[in-house]
C-alpha positions, -999 to 999 in steps of 0.1 A, spaced: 217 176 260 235 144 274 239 146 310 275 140 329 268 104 338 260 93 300 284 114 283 310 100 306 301 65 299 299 75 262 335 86 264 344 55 277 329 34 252 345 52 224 380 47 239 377 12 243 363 7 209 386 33 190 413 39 218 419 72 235 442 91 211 414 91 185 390 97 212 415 128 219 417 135 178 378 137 171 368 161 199 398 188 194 392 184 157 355 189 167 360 222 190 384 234 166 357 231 134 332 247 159 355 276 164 368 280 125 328 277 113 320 309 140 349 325 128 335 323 93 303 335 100 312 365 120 336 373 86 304 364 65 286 388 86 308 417 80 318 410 40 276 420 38 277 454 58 309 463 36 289 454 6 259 472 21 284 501 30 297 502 -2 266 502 -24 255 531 -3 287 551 -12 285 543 -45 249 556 -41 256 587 -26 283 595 -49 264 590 -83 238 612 -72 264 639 -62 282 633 -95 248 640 -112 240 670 -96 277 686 -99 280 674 -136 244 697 -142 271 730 -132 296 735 -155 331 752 -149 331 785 -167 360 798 -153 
């Protein structure tokens, strides 16, 4: 991790070389990639326990259906 003292200087450097609104540009485009890419993970995260979820009930029901479908209705 870059200490205070460098990344300081570092900032400088790349607004003198690039200018500050660019500077400015590059690290909200930076923390906002940051936050879309946890975003999409977390929503990775949870399509997998709905497919997980879903398998089971699909599970659960064909194994009911195959036991009920043994009985027949003679009513």
């Amino acid at each position: 991790m870059i200490n205070g003292d460098s990344e300081l200087a570092l900032y400088a450097q790349l607004i003198a070389n690039v200018g500050f609104p660019i500077v400015v540009a590059a690290i909200l485009l930076n923390r906002l990639l940051n936050g879309f890419n946890k975003r999409l993970d977390t929503l990775a995260q949870k399509m997998e326990e709905l497919i997980a979820a879903i398998h089971q009930l699909a599970t659960k029901e064909r194994d009911a259906g195959g036991k009920s479908q043994g009985k027949k209705n003679t009513s």
